[in-house]
C-alpha positions in Angstrom: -10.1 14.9 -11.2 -7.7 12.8 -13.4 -7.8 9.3 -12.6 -4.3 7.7 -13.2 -4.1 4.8 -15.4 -2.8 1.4 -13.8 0.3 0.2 -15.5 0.9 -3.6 -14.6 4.7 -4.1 -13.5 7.2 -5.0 -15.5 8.5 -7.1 -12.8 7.2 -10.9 -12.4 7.1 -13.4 -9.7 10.4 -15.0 -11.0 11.5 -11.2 -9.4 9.7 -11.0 -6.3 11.8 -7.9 -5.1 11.4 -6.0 -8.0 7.5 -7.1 -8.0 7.0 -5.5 -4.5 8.8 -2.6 -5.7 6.9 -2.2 -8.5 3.6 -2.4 -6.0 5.1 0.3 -4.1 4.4 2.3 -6.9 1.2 1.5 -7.7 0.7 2.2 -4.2 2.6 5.5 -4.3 -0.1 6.2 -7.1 -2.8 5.2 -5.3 -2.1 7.7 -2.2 -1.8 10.3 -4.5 -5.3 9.5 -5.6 -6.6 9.7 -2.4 -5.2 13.2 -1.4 -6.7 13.8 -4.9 -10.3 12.9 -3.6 -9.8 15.0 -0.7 -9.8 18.5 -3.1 -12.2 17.0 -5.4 -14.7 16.3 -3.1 -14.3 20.0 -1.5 -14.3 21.6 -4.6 -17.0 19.2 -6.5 -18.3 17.1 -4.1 -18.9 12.7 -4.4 -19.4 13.3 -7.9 -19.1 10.4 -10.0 -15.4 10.7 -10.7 -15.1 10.6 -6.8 -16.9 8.0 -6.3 -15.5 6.1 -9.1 -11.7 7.0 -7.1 -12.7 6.2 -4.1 -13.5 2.5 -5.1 -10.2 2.3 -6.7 -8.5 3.3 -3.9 -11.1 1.4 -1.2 -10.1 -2.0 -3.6 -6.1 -1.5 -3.5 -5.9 -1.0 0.0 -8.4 -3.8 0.8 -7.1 -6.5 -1.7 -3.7 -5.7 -3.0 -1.8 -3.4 -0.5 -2.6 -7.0 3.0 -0.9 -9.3 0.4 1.6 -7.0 -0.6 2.3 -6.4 3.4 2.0 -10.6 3.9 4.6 -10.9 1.2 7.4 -9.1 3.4 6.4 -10.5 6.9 6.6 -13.4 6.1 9.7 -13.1 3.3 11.4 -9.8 4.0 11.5 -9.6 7.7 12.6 -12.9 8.4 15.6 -12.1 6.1 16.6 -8.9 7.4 16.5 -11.0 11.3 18.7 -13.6 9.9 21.2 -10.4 8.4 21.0 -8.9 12.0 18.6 -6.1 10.9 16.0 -6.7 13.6 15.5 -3.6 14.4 14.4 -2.3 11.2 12.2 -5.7 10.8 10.8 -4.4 14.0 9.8 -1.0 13.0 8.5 -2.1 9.8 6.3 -4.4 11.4 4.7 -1.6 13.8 4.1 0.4 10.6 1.8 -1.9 9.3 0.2 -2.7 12.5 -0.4 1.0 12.4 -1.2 1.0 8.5 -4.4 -1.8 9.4 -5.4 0.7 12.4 -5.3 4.1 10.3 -7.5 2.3 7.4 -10.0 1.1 9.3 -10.3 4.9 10.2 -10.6 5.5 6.5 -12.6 2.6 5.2 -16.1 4.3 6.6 -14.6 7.7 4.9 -14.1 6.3 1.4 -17.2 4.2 1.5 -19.4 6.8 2.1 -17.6 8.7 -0.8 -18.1 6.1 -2.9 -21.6 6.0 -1.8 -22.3 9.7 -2.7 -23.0 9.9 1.1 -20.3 11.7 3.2 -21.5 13.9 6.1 -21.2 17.8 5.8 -18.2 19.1 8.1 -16.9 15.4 8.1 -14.2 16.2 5.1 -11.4 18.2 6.7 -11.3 15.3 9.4 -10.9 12.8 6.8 -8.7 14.3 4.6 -6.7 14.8 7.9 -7.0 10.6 8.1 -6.2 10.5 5.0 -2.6 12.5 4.8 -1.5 10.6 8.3 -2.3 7.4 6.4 -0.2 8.7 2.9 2.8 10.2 5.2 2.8 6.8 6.7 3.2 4.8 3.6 5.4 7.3 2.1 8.1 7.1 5.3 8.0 3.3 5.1 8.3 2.7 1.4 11.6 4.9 1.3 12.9 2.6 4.3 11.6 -0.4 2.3 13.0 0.6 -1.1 16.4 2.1 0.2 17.0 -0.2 3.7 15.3 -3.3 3.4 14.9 -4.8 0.0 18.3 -4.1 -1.0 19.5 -5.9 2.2 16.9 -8.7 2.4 17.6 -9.0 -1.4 21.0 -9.6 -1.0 20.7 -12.1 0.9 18.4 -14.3 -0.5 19.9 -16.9 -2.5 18.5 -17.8 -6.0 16.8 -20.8 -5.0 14.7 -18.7 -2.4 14.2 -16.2 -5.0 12.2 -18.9 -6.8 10.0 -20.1 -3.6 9.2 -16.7 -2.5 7.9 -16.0 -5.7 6.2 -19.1 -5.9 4.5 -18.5 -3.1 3.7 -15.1 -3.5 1.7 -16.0 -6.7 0.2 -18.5 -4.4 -1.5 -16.6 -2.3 -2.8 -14.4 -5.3 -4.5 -17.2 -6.8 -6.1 -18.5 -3.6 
């Protein structure tokens, strides 16, 4: 298994839409790599390359992927309410309820790939975890990407710009 190599984003905090874009392709990479542990622990088992992924992907989805998902509640949602998209605010909301639920499903999965440990005939019922978990993402990015940041963007004047991303970095530093 080829691990993929972690490019930082070009975007900053003085850009905090294109930064959370940028994060959804790091986490677009990131689900790749774990439907990539999936074949490589059928095919080679928790090797050390799989194990070595599996922290990667247990550390993005524990650290990085909450305070990407606190970003938007509490910057992009309230925007879209205030433009009258609710509904979609809404709906992206119940995906990442759903997103916490599905990974603490996974967590025991990846940790016990990571500890060289997982259970014979426990793999296919993972992987299955697994894919829900990456279709999930993959549905809401695209609604993100293409719906909501380019409406909650919009209308966020420069002067917000500048305390969103402010506050963003907070929260990263804390």
């Amino acid at each position: 298994m080829t691990k993929l190599l972690h490019a930082s984003p070009a975007a900053g905090f003085d850009e905090p839409y294109a930064l959370m874009a940028a994060c959804h392709e790091r986490m677009t990479r990131t689900l790749i790599l774990l439907e990539r542990i999936g074949a490589h622990v059928a095919a080679q088992g928790c090797d050390t390359q799989a194990r070595d992924a599996a922290k990667d992907v247990l550390r993005y989805f524990t650290i990085a992927a909450p305070l990407h998902h606190q970003d938007e509640e509490l910057h992009v949602f309230p925007r879209l309410r205030e433009e009258g998209n609710g509904e979609l605010a809404d709906r992206l909301l119940t995906d990442h309820r759903e997103m916490e639920t599905l990974w603490a499903a996974i967590v025991p999965d990846l940790e016990a790939v990571r500890d060289g440990s997982l259970p014979n005939g426990t793999l296919a019922d993972a992987r299955e975890r697994w894919q829900t978990f990456a279709t999930l993402h993959r549905h809401h990015i695209d609604a993100e990407d293409h719906d909501a940041y380019p409406s909650a963007s919009a209308a966020t004047p420069d002067t917000a710009l500048r305390v969103m991303g402010e506050e963003m970095a907070g929260r990263r530093r804390a």
